[in-house]
C-alpha positions in Angstrom: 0.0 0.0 0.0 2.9 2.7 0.3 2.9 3.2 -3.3 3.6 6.8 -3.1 4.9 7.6 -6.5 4.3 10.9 -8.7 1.6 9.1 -10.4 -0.4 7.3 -7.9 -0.5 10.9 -5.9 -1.8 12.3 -9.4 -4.2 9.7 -9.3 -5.2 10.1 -5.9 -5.9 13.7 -6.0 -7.6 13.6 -9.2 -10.4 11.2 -7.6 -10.5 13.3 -4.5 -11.0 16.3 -6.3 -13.6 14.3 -8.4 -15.7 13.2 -5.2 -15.8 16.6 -4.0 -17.5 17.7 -7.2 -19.9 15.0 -7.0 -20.7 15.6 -3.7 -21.4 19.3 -4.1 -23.6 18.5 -7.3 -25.9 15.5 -5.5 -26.2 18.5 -3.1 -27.0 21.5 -4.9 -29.4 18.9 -6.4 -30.9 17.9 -3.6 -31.6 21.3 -2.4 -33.1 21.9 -5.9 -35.6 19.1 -5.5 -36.7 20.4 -2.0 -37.5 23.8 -3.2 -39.2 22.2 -5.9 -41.4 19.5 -3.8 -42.8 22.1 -1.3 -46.2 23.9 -1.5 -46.1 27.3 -2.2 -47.3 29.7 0.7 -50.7 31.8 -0.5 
């Protein structure tokens, strides 16, 4: 497990940087869905 070449750091940060994004989209999403789904005040 102690590969800790150039690449496999690349690698590494590429996918972290990756799961951030995804994480912010599912939850700009999701916050888009709630305003969407709730009844609108009269």
């Amino acid at each position: 497990m102690g590969d800790k070449s150039p690449k496999a750091k690349d690698k590494a940060k590429k996918q972290d940087t990756a799961g951030k994004d995804q994480k912010k989209a599912a939850a700009a999403d999701k916050v888009a869905k709630q305003s969407a789904n709730q009844p609108k005040k009269k």
